[in-house]
C-alpha positions in Angstrom: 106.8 56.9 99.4 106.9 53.8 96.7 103.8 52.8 95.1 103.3 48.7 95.7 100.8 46.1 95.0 98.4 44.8 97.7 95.6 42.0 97.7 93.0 42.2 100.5 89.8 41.0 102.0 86.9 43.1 102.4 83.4 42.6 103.6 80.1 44.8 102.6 76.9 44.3 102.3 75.0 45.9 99.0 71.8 45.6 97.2 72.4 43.5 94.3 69.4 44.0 91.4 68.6 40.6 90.6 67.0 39.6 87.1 63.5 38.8 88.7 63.5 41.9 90.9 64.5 44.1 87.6 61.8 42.2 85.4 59.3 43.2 88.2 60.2 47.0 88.5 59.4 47.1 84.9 56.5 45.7 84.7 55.2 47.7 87.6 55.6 51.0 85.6 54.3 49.5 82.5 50.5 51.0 81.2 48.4 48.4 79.8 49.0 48.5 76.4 52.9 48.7 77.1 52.3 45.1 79.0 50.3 44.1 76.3 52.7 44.1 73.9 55.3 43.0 76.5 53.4 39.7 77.3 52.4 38.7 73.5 56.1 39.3 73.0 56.9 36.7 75.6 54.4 34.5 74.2 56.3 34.5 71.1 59.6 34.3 72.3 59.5 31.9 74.9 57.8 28.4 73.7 56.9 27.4 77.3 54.0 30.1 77.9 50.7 29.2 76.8 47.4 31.4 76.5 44.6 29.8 78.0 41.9 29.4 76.2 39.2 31.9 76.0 41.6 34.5 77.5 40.6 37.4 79.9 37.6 38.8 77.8 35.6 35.4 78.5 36.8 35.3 82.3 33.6 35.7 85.0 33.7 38.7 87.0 34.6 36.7 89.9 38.1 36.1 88.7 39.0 40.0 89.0 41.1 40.7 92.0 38.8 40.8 95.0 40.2 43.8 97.5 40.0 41.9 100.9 41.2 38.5 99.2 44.3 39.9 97.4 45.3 42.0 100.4 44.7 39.3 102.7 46.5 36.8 100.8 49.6 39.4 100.1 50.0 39.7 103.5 49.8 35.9 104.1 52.8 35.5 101.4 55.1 38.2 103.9 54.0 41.5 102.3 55.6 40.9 99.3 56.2 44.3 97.3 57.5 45.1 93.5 60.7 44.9 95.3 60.1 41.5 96.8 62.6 38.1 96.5 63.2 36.0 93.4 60.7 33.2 93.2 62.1 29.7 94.0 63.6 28.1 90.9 64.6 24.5 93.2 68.6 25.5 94.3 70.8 25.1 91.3 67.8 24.0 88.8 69.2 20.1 88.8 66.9 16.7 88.7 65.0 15.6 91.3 65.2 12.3 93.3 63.3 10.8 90.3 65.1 12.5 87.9 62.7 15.5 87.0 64.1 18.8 87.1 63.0 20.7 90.5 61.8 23.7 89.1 59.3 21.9 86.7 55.5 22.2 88.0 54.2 19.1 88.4 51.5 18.0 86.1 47.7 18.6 86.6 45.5 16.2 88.0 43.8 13.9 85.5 46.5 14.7 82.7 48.4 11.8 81.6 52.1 11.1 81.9 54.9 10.5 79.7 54.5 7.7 80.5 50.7 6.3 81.1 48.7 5.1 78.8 45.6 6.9 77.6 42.4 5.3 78.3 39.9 3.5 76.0 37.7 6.1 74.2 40.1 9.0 75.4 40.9 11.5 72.1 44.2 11.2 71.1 45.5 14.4 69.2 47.1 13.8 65.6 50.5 14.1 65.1 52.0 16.1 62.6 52.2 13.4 59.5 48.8 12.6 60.3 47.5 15.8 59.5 45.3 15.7 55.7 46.5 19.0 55.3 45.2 18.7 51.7 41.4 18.0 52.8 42.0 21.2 55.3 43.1 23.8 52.8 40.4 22.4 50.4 37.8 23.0 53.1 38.9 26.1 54.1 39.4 28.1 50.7 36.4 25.8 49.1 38.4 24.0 46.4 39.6 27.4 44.9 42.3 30.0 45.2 40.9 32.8 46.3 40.7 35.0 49.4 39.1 33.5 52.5 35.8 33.3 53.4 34.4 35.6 56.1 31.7 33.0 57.2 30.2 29.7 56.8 27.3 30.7 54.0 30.3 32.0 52.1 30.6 35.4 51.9 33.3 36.8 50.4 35.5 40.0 51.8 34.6 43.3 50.3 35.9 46.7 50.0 33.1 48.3 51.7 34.2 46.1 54.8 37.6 47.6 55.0 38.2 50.2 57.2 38.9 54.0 55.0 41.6 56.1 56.6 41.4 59.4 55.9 43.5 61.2 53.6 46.0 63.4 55.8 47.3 66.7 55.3 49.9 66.1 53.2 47.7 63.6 50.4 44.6 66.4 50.6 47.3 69.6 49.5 49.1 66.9 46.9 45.7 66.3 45.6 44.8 70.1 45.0 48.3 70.8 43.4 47.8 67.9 41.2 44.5 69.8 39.8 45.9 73.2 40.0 47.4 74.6 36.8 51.0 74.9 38.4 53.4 73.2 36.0 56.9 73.1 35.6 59.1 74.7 38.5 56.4 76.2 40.5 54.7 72.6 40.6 58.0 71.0 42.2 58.3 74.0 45.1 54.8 73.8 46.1 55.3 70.4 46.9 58.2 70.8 48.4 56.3 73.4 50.7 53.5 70.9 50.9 56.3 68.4 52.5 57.7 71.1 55.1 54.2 71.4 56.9 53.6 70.2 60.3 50.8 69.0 61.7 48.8 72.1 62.0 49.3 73.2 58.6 52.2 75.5 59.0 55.2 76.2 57.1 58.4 75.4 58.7 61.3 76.1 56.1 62.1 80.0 55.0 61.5 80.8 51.0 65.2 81.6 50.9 65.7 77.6 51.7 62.8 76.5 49.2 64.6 78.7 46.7 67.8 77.1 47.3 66.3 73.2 47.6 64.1 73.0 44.5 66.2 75.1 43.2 64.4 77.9 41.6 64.5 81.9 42.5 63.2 83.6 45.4 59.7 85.0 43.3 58.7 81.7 42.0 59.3 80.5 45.8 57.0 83.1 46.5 54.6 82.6 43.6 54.3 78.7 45.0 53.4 79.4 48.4 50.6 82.3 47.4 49.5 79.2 45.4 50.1 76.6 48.5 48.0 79.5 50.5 45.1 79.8 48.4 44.4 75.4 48.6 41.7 74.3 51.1 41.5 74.5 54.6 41.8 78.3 54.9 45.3 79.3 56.5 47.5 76.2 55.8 50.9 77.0 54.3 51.2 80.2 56.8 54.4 81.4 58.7 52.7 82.9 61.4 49.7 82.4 63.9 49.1 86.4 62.7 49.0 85.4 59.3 46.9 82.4 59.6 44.2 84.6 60.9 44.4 86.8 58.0 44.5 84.3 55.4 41.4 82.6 56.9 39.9 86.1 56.8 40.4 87.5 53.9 38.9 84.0 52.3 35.9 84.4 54.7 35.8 88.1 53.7 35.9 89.6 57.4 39.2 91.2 57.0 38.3 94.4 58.3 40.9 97.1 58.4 40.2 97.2 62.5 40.8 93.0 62.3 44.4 93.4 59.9 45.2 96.2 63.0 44.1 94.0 65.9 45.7 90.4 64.2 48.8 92.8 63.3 50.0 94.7 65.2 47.7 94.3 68.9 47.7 90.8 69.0 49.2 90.3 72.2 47.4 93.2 74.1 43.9 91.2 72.8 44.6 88.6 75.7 45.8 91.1 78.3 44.0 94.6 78.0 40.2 94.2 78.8 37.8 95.6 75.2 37.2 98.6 77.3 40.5 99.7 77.5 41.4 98.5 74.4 38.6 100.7 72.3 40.0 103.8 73.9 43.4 103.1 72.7 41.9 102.5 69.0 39.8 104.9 69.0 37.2 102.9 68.5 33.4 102.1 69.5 33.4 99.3 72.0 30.6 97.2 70.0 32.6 97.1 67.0 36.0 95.9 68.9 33.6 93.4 70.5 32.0 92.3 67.1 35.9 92.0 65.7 37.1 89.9 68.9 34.3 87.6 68.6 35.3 86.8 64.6 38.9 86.0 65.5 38.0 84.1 68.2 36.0 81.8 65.6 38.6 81.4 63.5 40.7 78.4 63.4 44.5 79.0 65.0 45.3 75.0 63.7 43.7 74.5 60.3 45.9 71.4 59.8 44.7 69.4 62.9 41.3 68.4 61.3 43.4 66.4 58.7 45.3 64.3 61.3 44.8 61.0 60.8 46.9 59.7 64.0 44.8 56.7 65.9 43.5 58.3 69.0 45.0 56.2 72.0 41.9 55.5 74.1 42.4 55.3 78.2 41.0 51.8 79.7 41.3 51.8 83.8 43.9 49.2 85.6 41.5 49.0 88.7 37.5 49.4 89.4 36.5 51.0 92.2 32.7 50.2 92.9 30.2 50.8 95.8 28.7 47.5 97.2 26.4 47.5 100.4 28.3 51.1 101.7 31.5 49.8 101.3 33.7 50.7 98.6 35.5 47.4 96.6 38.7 47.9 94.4 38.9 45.1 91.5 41.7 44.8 89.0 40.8 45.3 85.3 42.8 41.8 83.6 40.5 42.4 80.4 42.3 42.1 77.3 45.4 40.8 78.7 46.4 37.1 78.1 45.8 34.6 81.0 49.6 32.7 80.9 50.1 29.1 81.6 52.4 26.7 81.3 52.5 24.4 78.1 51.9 20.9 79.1 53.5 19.6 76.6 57.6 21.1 77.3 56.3 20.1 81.0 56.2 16.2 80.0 58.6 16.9 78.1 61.0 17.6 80.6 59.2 15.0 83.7 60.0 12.3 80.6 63.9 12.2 82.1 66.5 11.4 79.2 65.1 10.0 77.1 63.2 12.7 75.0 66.0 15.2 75.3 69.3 15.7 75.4 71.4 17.9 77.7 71.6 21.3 75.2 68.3 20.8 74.9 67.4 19.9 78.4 69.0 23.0 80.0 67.1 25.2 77.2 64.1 24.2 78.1 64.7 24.5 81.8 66.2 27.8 81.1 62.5 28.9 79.2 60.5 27.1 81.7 62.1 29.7 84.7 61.6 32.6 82.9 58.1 31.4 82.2 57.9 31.5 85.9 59.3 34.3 86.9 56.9 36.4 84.0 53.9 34.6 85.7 54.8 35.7 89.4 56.0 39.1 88.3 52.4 40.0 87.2 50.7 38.7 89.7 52.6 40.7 91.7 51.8 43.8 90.1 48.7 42.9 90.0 48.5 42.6 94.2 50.3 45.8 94.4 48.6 48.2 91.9 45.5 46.9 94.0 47.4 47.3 97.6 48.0 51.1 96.4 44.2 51.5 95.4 43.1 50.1 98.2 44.7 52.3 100.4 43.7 55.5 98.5 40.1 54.5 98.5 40.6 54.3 102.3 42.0 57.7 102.6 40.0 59.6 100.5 36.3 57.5 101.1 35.1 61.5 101.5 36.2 62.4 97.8 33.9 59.0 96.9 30.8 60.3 98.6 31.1 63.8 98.4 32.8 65.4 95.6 36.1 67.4 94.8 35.3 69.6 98.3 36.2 67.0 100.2 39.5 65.7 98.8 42.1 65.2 101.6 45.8 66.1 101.0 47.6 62.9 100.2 51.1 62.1 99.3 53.3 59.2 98.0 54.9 58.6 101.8 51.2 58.2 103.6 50.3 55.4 101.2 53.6 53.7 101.8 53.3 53.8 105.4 49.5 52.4 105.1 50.7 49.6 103.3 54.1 48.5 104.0 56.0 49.5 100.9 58.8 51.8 99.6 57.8 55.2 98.2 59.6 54.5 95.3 57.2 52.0 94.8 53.9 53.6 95.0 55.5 56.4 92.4 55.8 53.5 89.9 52.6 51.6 90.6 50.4 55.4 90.0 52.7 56.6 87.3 50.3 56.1 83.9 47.8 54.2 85.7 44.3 55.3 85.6 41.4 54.3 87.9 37.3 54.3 87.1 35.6 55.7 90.3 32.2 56.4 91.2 33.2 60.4 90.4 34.7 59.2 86.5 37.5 58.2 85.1 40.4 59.9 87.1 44.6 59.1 87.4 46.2 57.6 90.4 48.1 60.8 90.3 44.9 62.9 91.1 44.4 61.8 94.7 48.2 63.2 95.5 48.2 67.4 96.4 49.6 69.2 98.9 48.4 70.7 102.1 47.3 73.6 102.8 46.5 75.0 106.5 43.6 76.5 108.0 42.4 77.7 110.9 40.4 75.0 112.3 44.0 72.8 112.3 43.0 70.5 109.7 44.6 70.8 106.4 42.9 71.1 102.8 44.0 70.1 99.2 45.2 72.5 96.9 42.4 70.5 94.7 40.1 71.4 96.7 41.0 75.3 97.1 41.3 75.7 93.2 37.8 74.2 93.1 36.2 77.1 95.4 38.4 79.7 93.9 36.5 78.6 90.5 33.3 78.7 92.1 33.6 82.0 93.8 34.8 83.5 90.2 31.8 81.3 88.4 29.7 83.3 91.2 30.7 86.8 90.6 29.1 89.6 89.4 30.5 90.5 85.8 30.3 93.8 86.6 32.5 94.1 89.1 34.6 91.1 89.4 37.1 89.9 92.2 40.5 90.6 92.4 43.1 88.1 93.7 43.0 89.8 97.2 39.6 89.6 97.1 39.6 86.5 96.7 42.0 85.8 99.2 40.2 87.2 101.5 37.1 85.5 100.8 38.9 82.4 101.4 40.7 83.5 104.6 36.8 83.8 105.8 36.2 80.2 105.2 39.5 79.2 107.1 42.0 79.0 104.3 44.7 81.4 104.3 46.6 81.4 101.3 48.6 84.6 100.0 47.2 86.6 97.1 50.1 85.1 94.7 49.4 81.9 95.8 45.6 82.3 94.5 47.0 84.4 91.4 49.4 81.0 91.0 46.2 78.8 91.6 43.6 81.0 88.9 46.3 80.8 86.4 46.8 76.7 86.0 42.6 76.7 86.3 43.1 79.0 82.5 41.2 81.9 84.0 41.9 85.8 83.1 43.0 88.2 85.3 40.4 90.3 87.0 40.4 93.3 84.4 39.9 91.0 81.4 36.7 89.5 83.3 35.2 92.8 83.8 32.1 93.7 81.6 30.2 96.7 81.2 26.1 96.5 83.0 24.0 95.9 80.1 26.3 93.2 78.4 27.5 89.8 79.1 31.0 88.0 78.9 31.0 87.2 74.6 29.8 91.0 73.8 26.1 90.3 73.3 23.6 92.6 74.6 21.6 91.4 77.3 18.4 90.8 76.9 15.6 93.9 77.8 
């Protein structure tokens, strides 16, 4: 059969991602301080967008998104979603009957034209050559040239005002070495041990690799990091969690010979084998073991991490979630993000017709001022769908609100799509990273979604909810005697939930508790080893 050439027609239909429909899915799984820096970016790049004065910190309270009035009006605009249609832009972006583009906004009421005239007495804004810049700079740095004043009675910037960062790990080890009596060689591999630390102080290259970089022999690698070793914190420069521990207890002087043998060689049977157990297989008196266990456990595993000088990254909520008059109101949290407008100014510019501009300049301008407009009604529709999607959570779990964990229905991505007329796909992006302030703290969007779990009276619980009572039962417990994972399977089966004994073995281990024999304590003592008082 011969191979030939064909042309045909062929109809489909497919879903095309257009540019406003991508620019909206982004910003719908942005956090806060990702559209942050997204928007000031914008503001930057595109000279159209304005930031209105005051911004959102200055905004009355009555500006946040009310609940009933965003939904209502979402649904008035035909349940528009992330995924919704691309804003008008006025057909093929040409002039107007009057020969203004179409997709320019008209300009606000009372604001002059190109064209008008500005009333007697109105202020008139300086142009450029008008500007004294001269009298300005003189004003401003006081006749001289030095640094800027912090206020009007002229005080001046000081050092004391500047924030101090702390020195990190790296610049407090550097500063020991450079007082140490290391010279030569052994100076120049300690540092280059110092520069091979991570974060929590340990040492990440072998000595054979030191040896080889510096260069310099294996026993004055050896000699630098018994010198690296002895610098403060306790237990920086180790290879080992093992060795950290001894290093921090031989400079405490608590290295017992039952510590080296426990740290050593039955470090992994410490977290496994309950102390009873334990001090038969050494041979030992249970108070002592106990005495030992509770000095490791005070050592520090990390001795580098109290040097990190990283900026902690501090959660602030999207949405508000506050009780007014029983009912339960959802606002959007806008603070600290610019309010965009805009600029009046390219808006004349481009009502004026021809004669301001000409057509490269014209279509850039027309070009920005769509984009403006497509970044403005891109966050205000994320805005009326991160508060759709907390809306409808509220709604479903109004029990959680009033009273507690116990009550925290199961919930997953498809019921809150249903409720409110979007794709799951959608509601995955609008809780992903996004955090919520509620009457019960500061919780993620993510929280309110667990599965279902059965029970006997046919309505279903959340697995929230059962690790919660599987903690309190083991908070409950006699020490003494504590319950096993059947037992506590059964105990649950009692109250209608039946869940199999792996499945609460499963559940005890992501809540960080120990196993049943670890829990157990002798009468007379209490969880820690301390005697209980007569």
């Amino acid at each position: 059969m011969a191979l030939e050439q064909k042309l045909s027609l062929k109809l489909s239909q497919r879903l095309v991602m257009t540019p406003t429909l991508q620019q909206a899915i982004k910003l719908l799984q942005m956090t806060r301080l990702e559209l942050q820096d997204v928007v000031n970016q914008e503001l930057v790049a595109n000279p159209v967008l304005d930031e209105e004065e005051g911004g959102a910190d200055e905004a009355p309270a009555a500006d946040g998104v009310d609940s009933a009035a965003e939904t209502s009006q979402g649904k008035d605009d035909g349940r528009e979603s992330a995924e919704g249609s691309e804003p008008a832009d006025g057909g093929d972006g040409g002039d107007g009957g009057d020969g203004v583009p179409a997709d320019v906004p008209p300009a606000p009421p009372g604001e002059p034209g190109p064209d008008e005239v500005p009333p007697p007495g109105a202020q008139v804004s300086e142009t450029f050559e008008q500007i004294d810049f001269e009298a300005y700079f003189e004003d401003y740095m006081d006749g001289t040239a030095s640094a800027p004043r912090m206020s009007e009675e002229g005080e001046e910037f000081s050092l004391e005002n500047r924030a101090d960062v702390p020195p990190g790990l790296d610049a407090h080890l550097a500063e020991q070495l450079g007082v140490s009596e290391a010279t030569g060689v052994l100076r120049e591999a300690c540092a280059f041990l110092i520069g091979n630390l991570d974060s929590d102080g340990y040492l990440r290259v072998t000595l054979e690799e030191a040896a080889e970089a510096v260069p310099c022999s294996l026993e004055e690698a050896e000699l630098a990091l018994s010198l690296l070793q002895s610098f403060d914190p306790a237990g920086v420069g180790a290879r080992s969690l093992a060795e950290c521990l001894l290093i921090q207890a031989r400079a405490a002087d608590v290295a017992t010979p039952l510590l080296v043998e426990l740290v050593t060689q039955r470090f992994a049977d410490l977290g496994s084998k309950a102390p009873q157990v334990l001090a038969r297989q050494l041979n030992v008196p249970l108070e002592e073991l106990t005495q030992t266990i509770e000095v490791i456990r005070k050592l520090d595993p990390k001795p580098g991490r109290r040097y990190d000088s990283s900026r902690t990254i501090y959660v602030e909520p999207d949405v508000a979630v506050e009780k007014v008059d029983d009912e339960y109101v959802v606002r959007f949290n806008d603070d600290g993000l610019p309010r965009l407008r805009v600029s009046s100014y390219y808006r004349r510019l481009l009502q004026a017709g021809g004669l301001a501009l000409d057509g490269e300049g014209r279509s850039y301008l027309r070009e920005k001022m769509r984009a403006a407009q497509w970044l403005m009604k891109s966050l205000d529709q994320r805005k009326r769908t991160i508060v759709r999607v907390a809306e409808s959570i509220v709604r479903k779990q109004r029990d959680f609100l009033d009273y507690g964990v116990a009550h925290l229905k199961p919930l997953i991505l498809r019921d809150v799509a249903a409720d409110i007329g979007m794709h799951e796909s959608t509601v995955s992006r609008v809780v992903s990273n996004k955090w919520m302030s509620t009457p019960r703290g500061l919780l993620p969007m993510k929280f309110f979604f667990h599965s279902a779990i059965a029970c006997s009276d046919g309505e279903d619980v959340s697995s929230l909810a059962v690790k919660g009572k599987i903690r309190t039962l083991i908070e409950a417990e006699d020490p003494a005697h504590p319950l096993s994972d059947a037992r506590l399977s059964e105990l649950l089966a009692r109250e209608g939930i039946r869940i199999a004994r792996r499945t609460v073995a499963k559940y005890r281990e992501e809540l960080h508790i120990p196993s049943s024999s670890v829990r157990k304590v002798e009468p007379g003592r209490v969880r820690g080893g301390s005697e209980e008082p007569s």
